[in-house]
C-alpha positions as CSV (number, residue, x, y, z in Angstrom):
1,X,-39.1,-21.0,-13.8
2,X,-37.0,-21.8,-16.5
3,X,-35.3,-18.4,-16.2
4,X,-34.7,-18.5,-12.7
5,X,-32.9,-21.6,-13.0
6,X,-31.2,-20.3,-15.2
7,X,-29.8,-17.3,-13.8
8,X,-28.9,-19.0,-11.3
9,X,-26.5,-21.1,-13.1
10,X,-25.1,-17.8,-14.7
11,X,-24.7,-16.0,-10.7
12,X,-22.7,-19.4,-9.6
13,X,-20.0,-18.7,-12.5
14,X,-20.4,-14.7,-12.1
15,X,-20.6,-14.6,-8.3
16,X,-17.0,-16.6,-7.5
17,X,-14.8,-14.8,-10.2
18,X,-15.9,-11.5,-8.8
19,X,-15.1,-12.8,-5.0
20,X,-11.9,-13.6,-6.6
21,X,-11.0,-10.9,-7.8
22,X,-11.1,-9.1,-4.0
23,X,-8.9,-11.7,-2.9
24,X,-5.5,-9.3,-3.6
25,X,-7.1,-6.7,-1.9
26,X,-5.3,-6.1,1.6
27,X,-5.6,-3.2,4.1
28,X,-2.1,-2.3,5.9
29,X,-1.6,-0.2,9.2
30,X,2.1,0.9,9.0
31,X,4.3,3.2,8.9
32,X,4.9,5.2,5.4
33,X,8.8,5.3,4.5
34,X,10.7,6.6,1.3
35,X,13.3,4.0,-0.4
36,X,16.0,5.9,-0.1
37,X,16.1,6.0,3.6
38,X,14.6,2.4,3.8
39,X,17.4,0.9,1.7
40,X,20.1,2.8,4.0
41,X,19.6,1.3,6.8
42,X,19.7,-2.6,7.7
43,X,17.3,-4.2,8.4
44,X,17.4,-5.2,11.9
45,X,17.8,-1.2,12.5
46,X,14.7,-0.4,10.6
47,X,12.4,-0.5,13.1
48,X,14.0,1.6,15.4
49,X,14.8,4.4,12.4
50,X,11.3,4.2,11.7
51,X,10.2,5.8,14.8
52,X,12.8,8.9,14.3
53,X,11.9,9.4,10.3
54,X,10.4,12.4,9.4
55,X,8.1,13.7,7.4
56,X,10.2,16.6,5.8
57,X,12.7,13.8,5.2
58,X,10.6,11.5,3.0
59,X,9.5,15.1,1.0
60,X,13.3,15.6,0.8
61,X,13.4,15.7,-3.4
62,X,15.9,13.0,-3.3
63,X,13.6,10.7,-0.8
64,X,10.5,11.3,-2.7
65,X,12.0,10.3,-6.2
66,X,13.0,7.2,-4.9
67,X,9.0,6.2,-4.0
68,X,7.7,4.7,-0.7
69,X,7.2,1.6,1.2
70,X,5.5,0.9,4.1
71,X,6.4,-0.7,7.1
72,X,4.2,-2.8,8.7
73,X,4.6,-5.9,11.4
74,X,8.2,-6.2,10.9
75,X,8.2,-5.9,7.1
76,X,8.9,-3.2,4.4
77,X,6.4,-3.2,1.4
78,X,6.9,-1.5,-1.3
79,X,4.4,1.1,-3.3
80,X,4.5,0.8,-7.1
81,X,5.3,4.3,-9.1
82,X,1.7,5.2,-9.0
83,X,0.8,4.5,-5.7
84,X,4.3,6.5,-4.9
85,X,3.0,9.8,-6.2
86,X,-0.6,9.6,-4.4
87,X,1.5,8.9,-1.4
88,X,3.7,11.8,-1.7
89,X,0.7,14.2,-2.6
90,X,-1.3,12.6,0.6
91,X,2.3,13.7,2.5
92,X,2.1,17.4,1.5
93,X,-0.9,17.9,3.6
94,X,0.0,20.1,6.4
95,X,-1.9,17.4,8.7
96,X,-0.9,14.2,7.2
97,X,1.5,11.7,9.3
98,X,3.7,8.6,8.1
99,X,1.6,6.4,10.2
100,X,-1.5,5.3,8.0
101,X,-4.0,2.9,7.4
102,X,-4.1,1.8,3.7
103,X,-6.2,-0.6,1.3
104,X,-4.3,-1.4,-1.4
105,X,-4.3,-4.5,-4.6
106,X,-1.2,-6.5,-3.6
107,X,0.6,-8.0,-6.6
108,X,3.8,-10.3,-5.6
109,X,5.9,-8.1,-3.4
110,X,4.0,-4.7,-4.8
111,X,1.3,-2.7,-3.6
112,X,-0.7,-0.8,-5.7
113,X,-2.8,2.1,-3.5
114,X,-6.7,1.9,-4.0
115,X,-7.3,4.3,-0.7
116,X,-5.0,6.0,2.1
């Protein structure tokens, strides 16, 4: 008895700090941008540029050095290096699109990719 109660007293610590821990985990649907193209535009016309990007643009060398953001519900959020270069691998499938579904750890204004 004495043990149950006693794990139980170690799950209540254990249990909430793991919950936690999930609590910067986000999924975004959106559209997948490079910076460079992002940043060129302003921002009221980014939605409508959005819809014309294409894929071979964001490949472009230039474009892909500069990493990728996602825009999604009116808002561009950026990719941190990492998640930049799984993007851009994920992009040199023949049947991979800009439009994606992610679920990434969001830290501040930074996501960093967990799956695409």
């Amino acid at each position: 008895m004495k043990k149950i109660v006693l794990l139980a007293v170690i799950l209540s610590f254990v249990v909430p700090v793991s919950f936690a821990a999930d609590l910067n985990t986000v999924s975004v649907k959106g559209t997948i941008i490079d910076n460079l193209c992002a940043v060129s535009q302003r921002p009221e016309d980014l939605p409508v540029f959005i819809k014309t990007h294409t894929k071979e643009c964001a490949l472009a060398p230039s474009c892909a050095a500069s990493g990728y953001s996602i825009f999604s519900g009116g808002k561009l959020i950026n990719f941190d290096k990492e998640s930049s270069a799984k993007i851009e691998e994920f992009l040199k499938k023949s049947a991979s699109k800009l439009q994606v579904a992610v679920v990434a750890k969001k830290a501040g204004d930074i996501l960093h990719l967990i799956a695409l």
